[in-house]
C-alpha positions as CSV (number, residue, x, y, z in Angstrom):
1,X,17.7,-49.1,216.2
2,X,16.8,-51.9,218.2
3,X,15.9,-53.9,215.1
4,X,19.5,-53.3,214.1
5,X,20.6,-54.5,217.2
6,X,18.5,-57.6,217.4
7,X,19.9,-58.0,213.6
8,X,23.3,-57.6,213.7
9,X,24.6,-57.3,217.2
10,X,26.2,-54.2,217.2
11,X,26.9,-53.5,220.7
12,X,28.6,-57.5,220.6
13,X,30.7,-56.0,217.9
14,X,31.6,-52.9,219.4
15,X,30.7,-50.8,216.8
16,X,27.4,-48.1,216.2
17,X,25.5,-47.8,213.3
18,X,27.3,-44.9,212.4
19,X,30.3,-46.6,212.1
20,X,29.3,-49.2,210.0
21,X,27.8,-46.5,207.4
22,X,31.2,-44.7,207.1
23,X,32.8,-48.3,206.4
24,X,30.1,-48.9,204.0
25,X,31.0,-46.1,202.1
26,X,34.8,-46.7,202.1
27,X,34.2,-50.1,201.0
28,X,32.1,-48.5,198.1
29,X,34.3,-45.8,197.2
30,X,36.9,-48.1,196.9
31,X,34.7,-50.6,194.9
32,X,32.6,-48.9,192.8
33,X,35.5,-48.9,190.1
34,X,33.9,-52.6,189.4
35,X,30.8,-50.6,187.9
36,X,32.8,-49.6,185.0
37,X,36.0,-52.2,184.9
38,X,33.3,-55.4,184.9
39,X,31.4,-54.1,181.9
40,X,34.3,-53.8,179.8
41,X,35.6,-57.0,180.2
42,X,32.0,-58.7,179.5
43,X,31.8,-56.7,176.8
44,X,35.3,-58.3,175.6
45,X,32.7,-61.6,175.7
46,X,29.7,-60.1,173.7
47,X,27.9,-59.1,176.8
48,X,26.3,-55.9,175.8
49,X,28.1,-52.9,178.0
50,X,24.3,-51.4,179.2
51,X,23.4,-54.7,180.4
52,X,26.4,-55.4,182.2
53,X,26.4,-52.1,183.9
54,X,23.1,-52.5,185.4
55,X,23.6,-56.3,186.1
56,X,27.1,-55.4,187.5
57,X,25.7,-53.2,190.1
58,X,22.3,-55.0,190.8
59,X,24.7,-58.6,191.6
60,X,26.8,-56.7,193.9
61,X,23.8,-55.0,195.7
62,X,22.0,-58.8,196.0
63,X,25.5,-60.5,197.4
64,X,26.2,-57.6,199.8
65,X,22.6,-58.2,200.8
66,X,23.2,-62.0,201.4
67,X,26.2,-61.4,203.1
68,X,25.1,-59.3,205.6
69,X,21.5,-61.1,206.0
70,X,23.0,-64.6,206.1
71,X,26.4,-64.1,207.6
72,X,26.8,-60.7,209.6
73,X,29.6,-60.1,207.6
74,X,31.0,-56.8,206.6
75,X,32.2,-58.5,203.7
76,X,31.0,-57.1,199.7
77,X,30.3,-59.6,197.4
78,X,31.4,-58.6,194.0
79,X,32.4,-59.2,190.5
80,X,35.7,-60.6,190.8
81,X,37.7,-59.0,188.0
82,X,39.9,-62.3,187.6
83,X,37.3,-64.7,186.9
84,X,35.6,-62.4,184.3
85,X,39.3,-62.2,182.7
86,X,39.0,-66.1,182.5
87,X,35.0,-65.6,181.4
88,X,35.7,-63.5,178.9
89,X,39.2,-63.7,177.3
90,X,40.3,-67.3,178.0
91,X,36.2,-69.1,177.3
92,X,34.8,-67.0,175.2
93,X,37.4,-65.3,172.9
94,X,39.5,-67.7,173.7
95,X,37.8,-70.7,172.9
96,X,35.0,-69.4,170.9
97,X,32.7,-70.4,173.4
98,X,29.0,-68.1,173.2
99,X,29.0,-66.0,176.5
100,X,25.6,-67.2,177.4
101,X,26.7,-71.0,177.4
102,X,29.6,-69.5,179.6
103,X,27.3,-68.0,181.8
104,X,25.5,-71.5,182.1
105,X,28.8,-73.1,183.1
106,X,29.3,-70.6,185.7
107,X,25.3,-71.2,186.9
108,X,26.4,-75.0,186.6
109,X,29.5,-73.8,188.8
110,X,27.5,-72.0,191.3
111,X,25.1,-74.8,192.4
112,X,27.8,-77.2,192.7
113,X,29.6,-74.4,195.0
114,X,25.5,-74.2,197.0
115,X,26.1,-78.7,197.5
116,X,29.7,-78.5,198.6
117,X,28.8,-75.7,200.9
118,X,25.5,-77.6,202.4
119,X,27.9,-81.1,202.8
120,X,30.3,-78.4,204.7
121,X,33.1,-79.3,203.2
122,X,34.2,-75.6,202.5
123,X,34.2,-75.1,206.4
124,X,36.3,-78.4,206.5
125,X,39.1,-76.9,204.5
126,X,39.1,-73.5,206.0
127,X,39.4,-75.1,209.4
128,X,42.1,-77.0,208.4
129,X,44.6,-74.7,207.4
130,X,47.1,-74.2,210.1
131,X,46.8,-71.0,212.2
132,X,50.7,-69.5,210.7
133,X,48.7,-70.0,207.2
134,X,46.0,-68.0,208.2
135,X,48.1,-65.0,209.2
136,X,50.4,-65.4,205.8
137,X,47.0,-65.7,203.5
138,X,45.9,-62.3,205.4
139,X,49.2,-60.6,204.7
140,X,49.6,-62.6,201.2
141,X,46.3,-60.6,200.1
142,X,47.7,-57.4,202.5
143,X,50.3,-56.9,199.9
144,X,48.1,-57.8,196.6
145,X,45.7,-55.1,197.7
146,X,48.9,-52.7,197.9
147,X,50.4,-54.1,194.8
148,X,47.2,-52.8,192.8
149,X,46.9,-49.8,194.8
150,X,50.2,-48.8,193.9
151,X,49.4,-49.9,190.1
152,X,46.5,-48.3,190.0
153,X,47.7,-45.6,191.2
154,X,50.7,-45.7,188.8
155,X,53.3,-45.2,191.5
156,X,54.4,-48.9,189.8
157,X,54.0,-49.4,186.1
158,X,55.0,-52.3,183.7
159,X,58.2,-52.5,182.3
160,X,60.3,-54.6,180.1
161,X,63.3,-54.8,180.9
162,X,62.6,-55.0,185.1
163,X,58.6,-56.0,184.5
164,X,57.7,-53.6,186.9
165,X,59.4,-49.6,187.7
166,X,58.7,-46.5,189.3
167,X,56.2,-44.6,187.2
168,X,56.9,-40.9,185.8
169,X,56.7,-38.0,188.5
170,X,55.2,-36.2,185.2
171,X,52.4,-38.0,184.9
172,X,49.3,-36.3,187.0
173,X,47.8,-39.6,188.3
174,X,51.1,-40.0,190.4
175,X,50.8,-36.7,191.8
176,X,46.8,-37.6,192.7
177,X,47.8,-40.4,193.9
178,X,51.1,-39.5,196.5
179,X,49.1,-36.5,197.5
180,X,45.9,-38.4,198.5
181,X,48.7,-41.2,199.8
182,X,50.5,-38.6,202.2
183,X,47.1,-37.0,203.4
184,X,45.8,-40.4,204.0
185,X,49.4,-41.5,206.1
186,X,49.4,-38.5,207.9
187,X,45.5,-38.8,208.9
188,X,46.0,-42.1,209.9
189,X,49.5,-41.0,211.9
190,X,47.0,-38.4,213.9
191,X,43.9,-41.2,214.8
192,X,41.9,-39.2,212.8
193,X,38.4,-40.9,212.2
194,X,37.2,-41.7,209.2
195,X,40.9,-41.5,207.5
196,X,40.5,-43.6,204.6
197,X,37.2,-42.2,203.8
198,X,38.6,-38.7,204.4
199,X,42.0,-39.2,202.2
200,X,39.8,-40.4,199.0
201,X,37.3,-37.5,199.3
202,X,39.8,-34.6,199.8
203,X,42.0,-36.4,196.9
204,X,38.8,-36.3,194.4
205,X,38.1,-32.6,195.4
206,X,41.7,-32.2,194.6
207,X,41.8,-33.8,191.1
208,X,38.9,-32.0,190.2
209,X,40.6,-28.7,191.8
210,X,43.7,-29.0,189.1
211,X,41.5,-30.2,186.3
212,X,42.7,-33.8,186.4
213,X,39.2,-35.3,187.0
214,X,36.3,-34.1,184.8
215,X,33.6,-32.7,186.2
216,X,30.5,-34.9,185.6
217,X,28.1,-33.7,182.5
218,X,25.1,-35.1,184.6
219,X,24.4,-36.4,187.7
220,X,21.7,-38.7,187.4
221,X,20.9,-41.4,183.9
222,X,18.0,-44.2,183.6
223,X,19.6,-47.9,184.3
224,X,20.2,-49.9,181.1
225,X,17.5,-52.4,181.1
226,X,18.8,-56.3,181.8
227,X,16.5,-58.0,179.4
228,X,19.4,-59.4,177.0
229,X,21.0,-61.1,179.5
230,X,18.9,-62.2,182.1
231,X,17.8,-65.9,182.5
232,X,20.4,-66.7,179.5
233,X,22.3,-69.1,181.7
234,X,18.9,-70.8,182.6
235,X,18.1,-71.2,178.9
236,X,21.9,-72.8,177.7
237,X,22.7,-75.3,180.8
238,X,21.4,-78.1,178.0
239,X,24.7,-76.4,175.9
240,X,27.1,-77.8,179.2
241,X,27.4,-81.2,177.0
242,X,31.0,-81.6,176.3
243,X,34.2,-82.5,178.4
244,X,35.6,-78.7,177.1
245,X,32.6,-77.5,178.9
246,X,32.7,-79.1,181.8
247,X,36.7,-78.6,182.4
248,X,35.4,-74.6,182.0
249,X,32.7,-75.6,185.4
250,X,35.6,-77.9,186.8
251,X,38.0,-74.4,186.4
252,X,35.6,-71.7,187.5
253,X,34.6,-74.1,190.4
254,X,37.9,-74.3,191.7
255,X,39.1,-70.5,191.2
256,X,36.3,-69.6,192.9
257,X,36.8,-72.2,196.0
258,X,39.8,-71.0,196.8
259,X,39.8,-67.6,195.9
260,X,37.1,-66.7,198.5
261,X,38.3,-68.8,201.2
262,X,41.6,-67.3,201.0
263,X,40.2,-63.4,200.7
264,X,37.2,-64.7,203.6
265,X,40.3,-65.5,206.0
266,X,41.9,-62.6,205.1
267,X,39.2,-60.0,205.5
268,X,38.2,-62.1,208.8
269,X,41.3,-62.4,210.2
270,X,41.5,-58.4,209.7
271,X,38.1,-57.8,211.1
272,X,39.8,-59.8,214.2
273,X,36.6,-62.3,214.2
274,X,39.4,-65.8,214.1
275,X,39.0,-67.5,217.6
276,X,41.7,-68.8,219.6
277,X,41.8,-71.9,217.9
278,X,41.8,-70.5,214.5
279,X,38.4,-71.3,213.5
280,X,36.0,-68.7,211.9
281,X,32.7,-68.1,213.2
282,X,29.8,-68.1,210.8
283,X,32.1,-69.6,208.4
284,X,29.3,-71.8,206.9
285,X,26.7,-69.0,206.6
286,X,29.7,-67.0,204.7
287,X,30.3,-69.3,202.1
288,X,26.4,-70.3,201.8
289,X,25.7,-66.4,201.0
290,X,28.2,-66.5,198.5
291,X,27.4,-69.9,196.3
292,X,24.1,-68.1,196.3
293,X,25.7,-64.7,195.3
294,X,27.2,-66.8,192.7
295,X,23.7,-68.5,190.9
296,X,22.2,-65.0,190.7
297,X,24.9,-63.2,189.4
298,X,25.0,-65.8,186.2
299,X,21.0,-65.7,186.3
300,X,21.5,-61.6,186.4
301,X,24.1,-62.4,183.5
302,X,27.2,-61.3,185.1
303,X,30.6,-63.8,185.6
304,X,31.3,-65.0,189.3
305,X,31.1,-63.1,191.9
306,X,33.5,-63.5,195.0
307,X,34.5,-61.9,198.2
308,X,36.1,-58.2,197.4
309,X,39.4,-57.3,198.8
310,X,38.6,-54.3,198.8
311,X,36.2,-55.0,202.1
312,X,39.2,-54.4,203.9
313,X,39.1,-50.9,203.2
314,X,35.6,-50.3,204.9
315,X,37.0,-52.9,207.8
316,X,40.2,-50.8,208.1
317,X,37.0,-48.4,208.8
318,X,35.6,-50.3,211.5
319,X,33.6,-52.2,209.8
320,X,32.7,-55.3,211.8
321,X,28.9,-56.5,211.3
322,X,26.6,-57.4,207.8
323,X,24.9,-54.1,208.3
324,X,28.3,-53.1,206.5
325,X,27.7,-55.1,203.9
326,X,23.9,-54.2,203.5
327,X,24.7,-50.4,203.8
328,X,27.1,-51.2,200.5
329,X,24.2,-53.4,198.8
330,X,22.1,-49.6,199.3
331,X,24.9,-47.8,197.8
332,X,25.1,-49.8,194.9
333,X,21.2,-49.9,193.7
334,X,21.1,-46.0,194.3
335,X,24.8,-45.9,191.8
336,X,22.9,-47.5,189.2
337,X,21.1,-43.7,188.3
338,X,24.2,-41.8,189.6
339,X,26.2,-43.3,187.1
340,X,27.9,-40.0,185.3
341,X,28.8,-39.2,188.7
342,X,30.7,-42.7,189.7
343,X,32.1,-42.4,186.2
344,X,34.5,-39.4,186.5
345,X,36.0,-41.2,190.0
346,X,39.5,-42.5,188.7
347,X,41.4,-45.3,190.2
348,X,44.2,-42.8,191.5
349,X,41.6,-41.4,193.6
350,X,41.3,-45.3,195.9
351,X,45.1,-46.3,195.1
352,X,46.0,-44.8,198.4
353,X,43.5,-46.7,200.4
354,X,44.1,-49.5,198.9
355,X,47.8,-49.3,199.6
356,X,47.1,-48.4,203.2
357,X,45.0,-51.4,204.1
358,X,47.7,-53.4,202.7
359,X,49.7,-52.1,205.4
360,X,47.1,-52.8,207.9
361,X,46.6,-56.3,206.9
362,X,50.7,-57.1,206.6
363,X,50.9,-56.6,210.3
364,X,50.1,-60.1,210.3
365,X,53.7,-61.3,209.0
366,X,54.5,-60.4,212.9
367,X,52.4,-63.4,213.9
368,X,53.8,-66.2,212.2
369,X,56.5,-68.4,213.6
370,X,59.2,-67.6,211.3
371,X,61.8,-69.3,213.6
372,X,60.5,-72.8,212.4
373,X,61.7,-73.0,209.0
374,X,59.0,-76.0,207.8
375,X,56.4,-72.6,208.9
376,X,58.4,-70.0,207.4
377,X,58.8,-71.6,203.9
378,X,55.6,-72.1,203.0
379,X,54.2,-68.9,204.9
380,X,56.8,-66.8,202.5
381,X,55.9,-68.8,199.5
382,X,51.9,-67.4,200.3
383,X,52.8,-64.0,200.9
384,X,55.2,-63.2,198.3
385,X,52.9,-65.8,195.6
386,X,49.5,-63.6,195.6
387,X,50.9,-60.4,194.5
388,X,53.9,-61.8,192.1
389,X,51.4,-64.4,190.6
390,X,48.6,-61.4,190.9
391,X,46.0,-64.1,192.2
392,X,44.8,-64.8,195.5
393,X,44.0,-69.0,194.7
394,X,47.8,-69.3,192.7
395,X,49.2,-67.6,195.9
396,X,47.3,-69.7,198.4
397,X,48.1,-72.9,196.1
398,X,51.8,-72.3,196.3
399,X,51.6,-72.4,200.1
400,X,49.3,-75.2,200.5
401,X,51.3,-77.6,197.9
402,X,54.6,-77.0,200.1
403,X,53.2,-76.9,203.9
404,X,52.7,-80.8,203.7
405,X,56.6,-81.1,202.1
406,X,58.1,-78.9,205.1
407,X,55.6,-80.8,207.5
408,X,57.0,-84.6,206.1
409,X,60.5,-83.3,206.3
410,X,60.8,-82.2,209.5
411,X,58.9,-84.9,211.0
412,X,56.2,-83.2,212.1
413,X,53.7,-84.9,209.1
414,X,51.2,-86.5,212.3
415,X,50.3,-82.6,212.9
416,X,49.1,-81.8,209.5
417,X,45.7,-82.7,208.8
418,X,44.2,-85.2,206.4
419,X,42.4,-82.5,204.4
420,X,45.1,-80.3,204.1
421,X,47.5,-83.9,202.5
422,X,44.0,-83.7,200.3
423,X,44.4,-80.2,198.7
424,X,47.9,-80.8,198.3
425,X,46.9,-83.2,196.0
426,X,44.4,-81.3,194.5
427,X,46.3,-77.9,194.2
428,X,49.0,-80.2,192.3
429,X,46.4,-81.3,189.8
430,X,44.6,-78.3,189.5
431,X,48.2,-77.0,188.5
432,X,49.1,-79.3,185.9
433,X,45.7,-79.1,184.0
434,X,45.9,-75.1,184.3
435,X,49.0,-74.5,183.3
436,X,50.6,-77.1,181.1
């Protein structure tokens, strides 16, 4: 115990050991859905599926581990399920690139993220992004979480003539889902402990209880071995010769950037670790954990890996120190035998958690000073961007590109900093070149 403490600071924290184990699960629970998601879409690539598993969970148990080492953050590092959509569909099927020269591009990416991070000039754009900005990324992501939880739990399906409607009251995952969503609401209306956790437990007892989730056939399988894909990035950096390839580093460098900062304020910002002044302690250590998260997930053979939303889960949890995160690294190197057992754990079974926390973390829009219309614009454009664009980075971007526009017009431009006239110019660039 007193190593822990020495460690991690617990008692600085105010949280226990104990605590931080039940947010490491929750954080899990809600996660583990990468274990089986990720696979699939490298497979989509050529990855084989074994492989991917084993590399999927190993590369989240090794970033959780660097997080929690480095930063004393209770913050997974994961997979992140939108830059292995661009890895697999848009690079490799897309433009008939080999996934191992993709991976080397993304190990290219990595140790250009390791240099920017060293020069600090991550920290410098996180530090410059007004306080209101910081609140409206936080509730931005607060209402992506929900958004998936509510697709995933198909309370909201696609449609064609609206995009988006109520899903059918006679399908059973919408009856898992608003009955683990009501036990969790009500559990959270008492102070019970542990709600989250609770809700998702109960709600997979239940699904098995009505014979909507399978029991499992085993509980414990051998790990795929990681021999076909490990070191391939090493082997095909010499293939990163064209300026095709390098747009793909250029791309997956960017995504990346502002993908974690943005989910690394939001989580921190819900973990209440933002100063006065806005600025984010251990910031530095943060992102250092996770360009190194990112060179050996392509070493492993995985695509990048990023800061998980669904931390917030474990944090809702009372999560607040990196043995949080190391407790989930655990997790995930036992899951790679007790993989029949993770497997029969649908998505209905987290929705509601998922939706919760974005409760939790919308709280925020009470913060920001929506009386001061050169705030307010932007801000909205943030929050309302992530989930309607389904990206964290394309959310942020939109709010970025118009915060120095609101700023100039209302006179105010001597109070925005110089970085943040910087990434207006390079969100608007990184814009055109993505999307023309």
């Amino acid at each position: 115990m007193q190593t822990l403490e020495k460690v991690f600071h617990l008692q600085d924290a105010h949280t226990t050991v104990k605590r931080e184990l039940i947010a490491a699960l929750t954080t899990f629970v809600s996660l583990s859905y990468i274990l089986f998601v990720n696979p699939n879409i490298l497979h989509a690539a050529g990855i084989p599926k074994g492989a991917a598993f084993t590399v999927t969970a190993l590369a989240t148990a090794v970033g959780c581990f660097l997080m929690g080492f480095i930063a004393n953050y209770p913050i997974a590092l994961a997979p992140t399920l939108g830059s292995g959509a661009f890895f697999a569909y848009n690079v490799c099927v897309g433009m008939h690139i080999s996934w191992e020269t993709a991976l080397a591009a993304v190990l290219v990416a990595s140790v250009l993220f390791i240099l920017i991070t060293v020069f600090k000039l991550r920290e410098l754009v996180v530090n410059a992004i007004p306080q209101d900005m910081k609140y409206a990324i936080s509730a931005g992501i607060g209402l992506f979480i929900a958004f998936i939880g509510l697709k995933n739990g198909q309370l909201i399906v696609n449609s064609d003539s609206t995009l988006v409607t109520l899903g059918k009251f006679s399908t059973p995952a919408v009856w898992i889902t608003l009955f683990g969503l009501i036990l969790t609401v009500v559990l959270m209306a008492l102070n019970v402990p542990g709600s989250i956790f609770i809700g998702m437990i109960v709600t997979a007892i239940f699904g098995m209880i009505i014979g909507q989730i399978p029991l499992p056939h085993s509980i414990i399988s051998g790990a795929p071995s990681i021999a076909p894909t490990f070191g391939q990035a090493v082997f095909h950096i010499k293939d990163i010769n064209t300026a095709q390839l390098w747009m793909v580093v250029l791309t997956f460098l960017l995504v990346t950037f502002f993908d974690t900062a943005g989910t690394l304020i939001g989580m921190t910002e819900q973990a209440g670790m933002v100063d006065k002044d806005g600025k984010i302690p251990r910031i530095g250590r943060a992102f250092l954990a996770d360009s190194t998260a990112m060179v050996e997930g392509a070493v492993l053979g995985t695509a990048p890996l990023g800061t998980s939303v669904e931390s917030s889960a474990g944090i809702a949890m009372g999560g607040r120190t990196g043995l949080t995160a190391i407790f989930v690294g655990i997790f995930f190197i036992i899951s790679m035998i007790f993989s029949p057992l993770l497997q029969v754990i649908p998505t209905t079974v987290t929705a509601p958690a998922l939706i919760i926390v974005g409760v939790l973390m919308a709280s925020n829009l009470k913060k920001i000073d929506w009386e001061k219309f050169e705030i307010a614009f932007p801000a909205f454009l943030t929050v309302v961007g992530m989930p309607l664009t389904y990206s964290i980075s394309d959310g942020l971007a939109l709010g970025l590109i118009a915060y120095p526009i609101t700023m100039i017009a209302s006179k105010r431009y001597k109070e925005v900093s110089p970085m943040m006239y910087i990434l207006f110019v390079v969100f608007v660039i990184f814009f055109l070149v993505t999307n023309l």
